[in-house]
N, C-alpha and C positions, 0 to 999 in steps of 0.2 A: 250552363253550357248549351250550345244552340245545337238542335236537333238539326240531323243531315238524311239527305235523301238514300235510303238502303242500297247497294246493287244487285240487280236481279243477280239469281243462283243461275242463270243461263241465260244464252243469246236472245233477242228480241227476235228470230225467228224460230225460236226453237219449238213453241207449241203451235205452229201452223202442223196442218192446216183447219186446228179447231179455232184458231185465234191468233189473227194476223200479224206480223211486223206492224205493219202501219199504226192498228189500235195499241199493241205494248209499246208502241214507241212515246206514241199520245199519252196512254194512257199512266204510264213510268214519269219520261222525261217532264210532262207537262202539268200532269194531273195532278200525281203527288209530287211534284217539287213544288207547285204552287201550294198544297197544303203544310208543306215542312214550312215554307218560306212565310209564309202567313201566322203560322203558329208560330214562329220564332220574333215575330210582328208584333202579334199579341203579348206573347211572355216579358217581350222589354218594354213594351207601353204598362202592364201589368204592374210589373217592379220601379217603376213610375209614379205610378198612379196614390195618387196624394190620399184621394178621401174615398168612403165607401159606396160613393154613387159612380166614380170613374172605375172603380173596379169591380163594381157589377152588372156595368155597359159593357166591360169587355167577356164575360162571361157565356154569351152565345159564341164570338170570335174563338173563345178556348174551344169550347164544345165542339164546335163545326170544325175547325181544323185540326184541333188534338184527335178527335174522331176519326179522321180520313186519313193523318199519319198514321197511326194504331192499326185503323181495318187493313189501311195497303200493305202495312209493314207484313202482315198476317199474311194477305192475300197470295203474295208473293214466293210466300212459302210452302202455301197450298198447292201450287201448280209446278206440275212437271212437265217434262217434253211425255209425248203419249208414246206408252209401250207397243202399241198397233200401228205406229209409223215406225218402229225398229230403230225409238231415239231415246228413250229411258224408261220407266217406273211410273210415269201416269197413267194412274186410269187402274193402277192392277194394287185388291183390294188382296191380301196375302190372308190366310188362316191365322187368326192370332184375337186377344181379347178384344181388339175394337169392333171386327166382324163377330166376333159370338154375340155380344151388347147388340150389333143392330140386328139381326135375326131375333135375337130374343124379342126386342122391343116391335119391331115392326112384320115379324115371319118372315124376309128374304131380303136383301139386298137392294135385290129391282122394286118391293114395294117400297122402299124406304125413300130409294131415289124419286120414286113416284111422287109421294108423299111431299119431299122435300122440294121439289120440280113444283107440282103445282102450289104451297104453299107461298113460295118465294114469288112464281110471274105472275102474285093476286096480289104484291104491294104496288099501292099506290102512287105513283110519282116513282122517285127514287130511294132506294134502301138497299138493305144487307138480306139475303141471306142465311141461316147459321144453323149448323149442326153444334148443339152446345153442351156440358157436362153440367149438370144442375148438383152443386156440392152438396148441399143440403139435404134432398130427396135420392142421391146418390142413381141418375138416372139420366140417359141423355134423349133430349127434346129436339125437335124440330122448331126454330121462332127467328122470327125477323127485327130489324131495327130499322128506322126512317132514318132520310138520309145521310149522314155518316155520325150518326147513335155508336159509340162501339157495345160488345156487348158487355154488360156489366153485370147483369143475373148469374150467368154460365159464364165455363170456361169454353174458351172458343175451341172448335174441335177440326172444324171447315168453317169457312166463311166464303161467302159468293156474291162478285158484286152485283146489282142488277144497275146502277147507275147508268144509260144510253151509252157514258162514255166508254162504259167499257164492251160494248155491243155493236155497236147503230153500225157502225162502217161496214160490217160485215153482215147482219144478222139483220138491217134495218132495224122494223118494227117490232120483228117477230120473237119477243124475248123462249116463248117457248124453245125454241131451234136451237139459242145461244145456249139453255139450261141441259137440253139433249146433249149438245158436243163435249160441254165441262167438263164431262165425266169422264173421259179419255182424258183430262190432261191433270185431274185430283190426283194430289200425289199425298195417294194413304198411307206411305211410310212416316210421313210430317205427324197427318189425323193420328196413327197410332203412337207416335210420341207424346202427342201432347195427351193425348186419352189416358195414357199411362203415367204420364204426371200429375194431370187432375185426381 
């Protein structure tokens, strides 16, 4: 069955003014439909593909666009309209298990954000991102993925793109400024769902 591109949980101007129309329009209609569309490229060239060297040529093609269907699908989820523009639930982190884990883990909130802020605008190029639950060590870490890597260690808990596309129009160069804003528009009732699944 061919994967389809998700529809935002809200308008394409809903998280201004941290994150424009323009960019969610790009970065929805264009960005990830090319990755649905691609990946749906791959899977029927795949189911094709006669001998074990045509089908392990197409193996980056999975990767890279099964990758950036996954993160966006995710991403998507993550974001709300921001509660400090008097338009929803982003940005406001509620008392409940997910905030006690990050106080535990990192002593407050804002250091975590910290943490997480400068870990993420020190990748390289382009990448993720990721507030992750690590199932094993029963513990959630701060780590990133290069470019659309989903994560596979952890269960995703936030993810944040740092890809240009999803920045540059607005934020230029200065990924710092894009990582400050996000946080008004994280929608921690998502993170705490999923924290409570993992």
């Amino acid at each position: 069955m061919a994967h389809v591109l998700p529809d935002l949980p809200y308008g394409y101007d809903a998280l201004e003014p941290f994150i424009s129309k323009q960019i969610m329009e790009l970065h929805h209609k264009k960005h990830h439909q090319t990755y649905v569309n691609s990946l749906n490229a791959a899977e029927q060239a795949y189911a094709k593909a006669s001998t074990p060297k045509e089908r392990i040529a197409l193996q980056s093609a999975l990767k890279f666009n099964g990758g950036g269907h996954i993160n966006h699908s995710l991403f998507w989820k993550n974001l709300a309209p921001a509660s400090s523009e008097g338009k929803g639930n982003g940005g406001v982190l509620r008392d409940g298990a997910l905030k006690e884990a990050i106080v535990k883990t990192w002593g407050s909130v804002d250091k975590f954000i910290a943490e997480f802020n400068a870990t993420t605008a020190a990748i390289q190029g382009s990448g993720w991102g990721w507030l992750g639950y690590h199932p094993t060590l029963k513990i959630l870490e701060i780590t990133t993925t290069a470019n659309q890597d989903p994560l596979l260690t952890h269960v995703p808990i936030i993810g944040v793109d740092i890809w240009e596309h999803a920045f540059y129009l607005q934020y230029l160069n200065v990924k710092a400024d894009y990582l400050k804003a996000i946080w008004n528009v994280i929608n921690w009732d998502e993170a705490e769902k999923r924290f409570a699944e993992a």
